[in-house]
N, C-alpha and C positions, 0 to 999 in steps of 0.2 A: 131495715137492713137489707142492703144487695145481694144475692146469693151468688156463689162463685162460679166462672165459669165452666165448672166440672159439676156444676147440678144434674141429677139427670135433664133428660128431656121431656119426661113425664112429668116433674113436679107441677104442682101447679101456678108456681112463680111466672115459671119461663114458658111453659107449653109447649107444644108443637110448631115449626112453622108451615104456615097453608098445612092445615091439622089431616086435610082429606085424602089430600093427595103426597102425602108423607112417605115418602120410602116405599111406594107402590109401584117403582119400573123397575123390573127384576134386572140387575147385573151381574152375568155368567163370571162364574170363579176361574173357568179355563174356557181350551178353542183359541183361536186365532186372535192376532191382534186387531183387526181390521172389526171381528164380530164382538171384543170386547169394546171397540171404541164405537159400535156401532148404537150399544145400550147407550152412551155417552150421548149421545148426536139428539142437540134438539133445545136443552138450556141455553146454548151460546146463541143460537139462532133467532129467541126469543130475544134477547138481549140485543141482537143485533138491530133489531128493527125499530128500537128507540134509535138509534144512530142513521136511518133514516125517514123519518117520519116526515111528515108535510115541512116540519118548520126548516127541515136539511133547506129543502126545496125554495123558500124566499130566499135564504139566506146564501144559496150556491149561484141563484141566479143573478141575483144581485151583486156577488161578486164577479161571477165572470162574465157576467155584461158591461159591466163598469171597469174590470181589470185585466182582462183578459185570463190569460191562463195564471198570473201572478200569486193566487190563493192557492193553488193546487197545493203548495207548499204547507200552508195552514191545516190542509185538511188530513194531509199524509202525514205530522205531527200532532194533531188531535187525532189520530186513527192509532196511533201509535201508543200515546196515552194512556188512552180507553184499552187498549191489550192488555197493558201492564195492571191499571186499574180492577178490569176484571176480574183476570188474575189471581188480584188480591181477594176480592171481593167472593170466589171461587173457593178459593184457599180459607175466606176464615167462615161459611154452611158447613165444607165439607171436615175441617178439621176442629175447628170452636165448633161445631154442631151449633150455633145459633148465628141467625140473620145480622144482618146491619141494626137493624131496629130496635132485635131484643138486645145486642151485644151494650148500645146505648143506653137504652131502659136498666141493666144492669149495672151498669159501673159508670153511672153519671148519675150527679144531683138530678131530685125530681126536676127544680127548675129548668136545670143546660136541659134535662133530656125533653122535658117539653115542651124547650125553646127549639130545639131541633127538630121537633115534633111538626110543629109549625113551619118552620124552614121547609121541611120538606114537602110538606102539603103543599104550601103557596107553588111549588117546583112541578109538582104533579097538576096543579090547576093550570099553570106554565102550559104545560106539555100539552094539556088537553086540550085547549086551547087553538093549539095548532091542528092539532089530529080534528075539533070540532070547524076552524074554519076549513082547511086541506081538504075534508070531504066534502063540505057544502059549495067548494070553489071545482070539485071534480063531479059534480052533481049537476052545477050549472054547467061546464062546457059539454058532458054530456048527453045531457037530456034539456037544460035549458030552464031548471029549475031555480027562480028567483032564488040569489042568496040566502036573502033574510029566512026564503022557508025551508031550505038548505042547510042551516043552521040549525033550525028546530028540529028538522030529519031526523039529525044526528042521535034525538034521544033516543033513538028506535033499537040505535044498534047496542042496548041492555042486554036485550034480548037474543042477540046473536050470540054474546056471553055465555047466557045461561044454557042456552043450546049447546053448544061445543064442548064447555064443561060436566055435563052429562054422561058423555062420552068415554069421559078420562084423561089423563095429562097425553098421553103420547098418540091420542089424535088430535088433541091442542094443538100440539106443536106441528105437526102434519100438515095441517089446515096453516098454520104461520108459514114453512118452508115452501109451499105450493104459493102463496102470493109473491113469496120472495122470490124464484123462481121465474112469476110472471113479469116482477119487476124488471131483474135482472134482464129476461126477452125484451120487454119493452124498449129497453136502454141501450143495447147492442143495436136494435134494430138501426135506434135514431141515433149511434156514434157513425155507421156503416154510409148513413146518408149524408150525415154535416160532413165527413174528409175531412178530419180536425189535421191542424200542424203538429202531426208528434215530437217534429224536436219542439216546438214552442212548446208542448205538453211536458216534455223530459226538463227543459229549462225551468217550468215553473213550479218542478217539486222540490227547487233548492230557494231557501229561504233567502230574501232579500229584506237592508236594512229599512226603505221604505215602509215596509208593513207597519213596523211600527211607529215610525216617526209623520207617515202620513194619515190625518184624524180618520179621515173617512175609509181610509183601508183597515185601521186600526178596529172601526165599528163593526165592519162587516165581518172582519180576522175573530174577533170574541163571539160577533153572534153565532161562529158557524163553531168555536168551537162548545157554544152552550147548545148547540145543537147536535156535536158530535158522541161530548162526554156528555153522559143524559146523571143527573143526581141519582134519580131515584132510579135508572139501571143496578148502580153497587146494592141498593137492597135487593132488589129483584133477585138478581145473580145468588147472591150469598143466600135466596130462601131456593130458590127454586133445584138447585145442585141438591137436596136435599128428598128431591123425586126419588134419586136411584138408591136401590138398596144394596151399595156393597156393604163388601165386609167394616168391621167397626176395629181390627184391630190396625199397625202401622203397617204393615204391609198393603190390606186391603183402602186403607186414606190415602197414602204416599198414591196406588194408583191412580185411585179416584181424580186425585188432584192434578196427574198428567196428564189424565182423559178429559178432565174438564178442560184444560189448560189448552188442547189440541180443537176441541170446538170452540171455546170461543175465540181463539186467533184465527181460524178459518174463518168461522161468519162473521167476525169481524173484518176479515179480508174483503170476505165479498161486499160486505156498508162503504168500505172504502171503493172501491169497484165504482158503486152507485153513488155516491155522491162526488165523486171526481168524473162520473158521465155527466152529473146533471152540472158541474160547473162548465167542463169540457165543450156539452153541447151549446152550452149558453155565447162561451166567450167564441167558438168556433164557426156561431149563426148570428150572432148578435153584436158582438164585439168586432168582429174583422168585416163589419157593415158597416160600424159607425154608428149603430144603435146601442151606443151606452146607457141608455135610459133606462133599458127594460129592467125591471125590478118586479112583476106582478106573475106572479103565477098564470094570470087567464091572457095578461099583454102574451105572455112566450105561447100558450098555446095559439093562440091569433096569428101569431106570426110566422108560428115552424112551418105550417103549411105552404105559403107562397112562397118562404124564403129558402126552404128544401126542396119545394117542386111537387111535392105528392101528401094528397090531404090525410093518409093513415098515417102521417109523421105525427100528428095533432092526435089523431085517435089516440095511438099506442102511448102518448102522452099523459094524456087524459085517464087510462085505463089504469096505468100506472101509478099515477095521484089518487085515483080511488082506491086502489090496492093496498097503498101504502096507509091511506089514512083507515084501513078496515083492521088490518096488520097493527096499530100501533094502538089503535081500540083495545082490544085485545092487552097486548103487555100493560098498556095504562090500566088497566082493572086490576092484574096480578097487584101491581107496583102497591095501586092503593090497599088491598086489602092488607099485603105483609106488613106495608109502616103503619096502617092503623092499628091493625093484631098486634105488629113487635112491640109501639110505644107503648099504645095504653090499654093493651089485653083486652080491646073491644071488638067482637066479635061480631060484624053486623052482616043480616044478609045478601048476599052478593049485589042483589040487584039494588038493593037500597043504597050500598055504600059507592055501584057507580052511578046510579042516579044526582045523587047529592055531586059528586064531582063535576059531573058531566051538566049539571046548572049551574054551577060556579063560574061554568066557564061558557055557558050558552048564553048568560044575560050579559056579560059585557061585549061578547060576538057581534047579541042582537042591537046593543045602545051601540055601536061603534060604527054598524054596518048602516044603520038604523040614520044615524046621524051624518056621517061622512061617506058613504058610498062603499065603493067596490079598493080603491085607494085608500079608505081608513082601513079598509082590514088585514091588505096588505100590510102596511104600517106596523101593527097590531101583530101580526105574523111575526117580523121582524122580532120585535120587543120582545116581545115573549121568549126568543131564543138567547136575549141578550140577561131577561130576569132570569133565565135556568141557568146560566155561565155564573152569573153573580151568587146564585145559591150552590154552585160547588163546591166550592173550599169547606162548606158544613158538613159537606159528605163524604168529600175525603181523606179530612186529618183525623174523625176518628178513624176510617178504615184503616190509615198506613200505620197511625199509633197501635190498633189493637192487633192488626196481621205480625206486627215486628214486636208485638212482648212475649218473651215466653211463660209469663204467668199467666196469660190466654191463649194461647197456639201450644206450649209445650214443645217438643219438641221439632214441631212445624213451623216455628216462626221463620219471619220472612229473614235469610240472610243477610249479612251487613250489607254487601254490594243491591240487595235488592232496595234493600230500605233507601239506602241513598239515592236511589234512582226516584223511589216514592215520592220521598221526599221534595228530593228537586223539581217534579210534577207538578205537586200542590204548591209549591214555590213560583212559578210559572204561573201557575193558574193564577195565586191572588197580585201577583202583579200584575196581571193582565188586566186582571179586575177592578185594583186600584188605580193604573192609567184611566180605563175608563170610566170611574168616575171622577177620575181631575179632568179631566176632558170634558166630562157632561155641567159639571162646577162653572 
């Protein structure tokens, strides 16, 4: 039998989520607003760096190489998304007091919930995927490190894990916001040099009917938003809001929940920032050339340099893609521990449960790279953003179903107007997803 959502959180049905780091970042009861939203500052940010991880990066280039600024559109309605998603996702750690995972493991058949279970994972092997090719592709340009052994690098960084965690959650996320940071420098640097067309830029965040009736816009439009809305971010989210220790009664949730609400649409902001630079600069150096081809992460770094004039265009490039694949290390760990803990109350140690991920996704890295070159992994990049799009819809219609009952929220549940908004989201989502696969058919 399922225990109800008002179990405690000590039982031992449901547990804790991320047991250690449980309500250990103190939230002031008064003081300023800015010092209360300051304890807030650091979940959304984590969150945010699933939205750009390496796999952004195939997927932005490749459109705005090939489309110019035409995507910009896709990304600023998957950015938008992901806001409200969050949101949700926010709204049902801080108020259901349980994750996405466990809220599933509770009030679904063992089967669905272990079918989800599954779904998810394959989503997090996705993700990793990208984060494990992303580094070994910013390892080779620079330092000049064969892929293939680039690839294998990658298990190393367990241990950067376990380091940081050490420490505590709120130098975690420190150590997250400092790369984000560097990214963000990175990307100003290299908009300041391409002199993109910003009306062509203003033009192309209003949706045109092409996107979807042309196949290969269409391809790129889903991969970027399986790279934007990340699945396993709504678990992350819904455990990790779950850090701060406010108050438990509705005045101190109601906060919680505008404080959380306020960081993630901010670093959400800035994901949007960064991955409409990284289309920006693509379609602004590569598209207004004539070099619609360029689709490879290491082709753009090759090329910014001659085609900007100054070879720290390629550095700051470069620096950036390791940043970001170190950054998304990192949240991929969280991700996997909360859906293993939330579904099947298996509590394995850190280093072991990224280990095991992080080889799931290093042996088809290494057979792809292995076999087809520097072009199959790109490839490989791709897809991978296009299997997370196709695993969304498992991760969203329970969140929008359990944020909008009030026999799980109470009286937090999501409003009618919000609900509909959800809804039409996850609407959106699987027809995007069922186009593409009559397309791929």
């Amino acid at each position: 039998m399922t225990p109800p959502f008002d179990a405690p959180l000590t039982s031992p049905t449901i547990g804790r989520s991320l047991a250690d780091s449980h309500r250990s970042v103190a939230v002031p009861d008064a003081g300023s607003f800015l010092r209360r939203l300051f304890a807030f500052v650091g979940p959304g940010y984590l969150v945010a760096v699933g939205y750009m991880d390496p796999g952004n990066w195939a997927t932005d280039i490749a459109g705005g190489s090939a489309f110019g600024y035409t995507l910009l559109s896709v990304i600023l309605l998957s950015n938008l998304m992901a806001i409200v998603l969050q949101a949700l996702s926010a709204r049902l750690g801080i108020a259901g007091g349980l994750d996405l995972a466990q809220a599933c493991r509770a009030h679904y058949s063992r089967p669905v919930s272990f079918a989800l279970w599954v779904l998810c994972e394959i989503a997090i092997v996705a993700c990793d995927l990208a984060e494990v090719l992303g580094t070994a592709i910013a390892l080779k340009l620079l330092f000049g490190v064969p892929l293939v052994w680039g690839v294998c690098i990658t298990a190393l960084d367990v241990f950067l894990i376990l380091a940081l965690q050490r420490y505590g959650f709120r130098k975690l996320e420190a150590f997250i916001v400092a790369l984000l940071v560097i990214i963000a420098g990175c990307f100003a640097f290299e908009l300041a040099l391409a002199s993109p067309d910003w009306g062509g830029v203003a033009r192309g965040l209003i949706p045109t009917p092409g996107i979807v009736t042309d196949p290969a816009k269409l391809y790129i439009a889903i991969g970027i938003l399986g790279a934007t809305v990340m699945p396993h971010n709504l678990y992350l989210h819904s455990s990790i809001v779950q850090t701060r220790r406010f108050r438990q009664d509705d005045a101190g949730k109601r906060n919680a929940i505008k404080m959380a609400t306020i960081d993630g649409t901010v670093a959400l902001g800035l994901a949007f920032f960064i991955n409409a630079a990284i289309l920006i600069l693509a379609a602004a150096t590569f598209h207004v050339a004539g070099r619609t081809d360029v689709a490879d992460i290491d082709q753009a770094y090759t090329l910014l340099a001659p085609m900007l004039g100054m070879g720290a265009a390629s550095i700051a490039f470069g620096i950036a893609l390791l940043a970001s694949g170190q950054n998304s290390t990192v949240t991929g760990t969280l991700a996997g521990q909360i859906v293993m803990e939330g579904f099947l109350d298996l509590k394995l140690p850190v280093w072991l449960r990224r280990m095991v991920t992080r080889l799931l996704a290093i042996v088809p890295a290494v057979v792809v790279v292995g076999m087809a070159g520097d072009g199959g992994a790109m490839r490989l990049l791709v897809l991978s953003q296009v299997v997370l799009s196709l695993q969304l819809p498992f991760a969203v219609v329970p969140l929008v179903r359990f944020t909008g009952d009030p026999a799980v929220m109470g009286r937090f549940a999501s409003p009618a107007w919000v609900k509909a908004v959800a809804w039409g989201i996850a609407g959106i989502i699987m027809t995007l997803n069922a186009t593409l696969l009559w397309g791929m058919l």
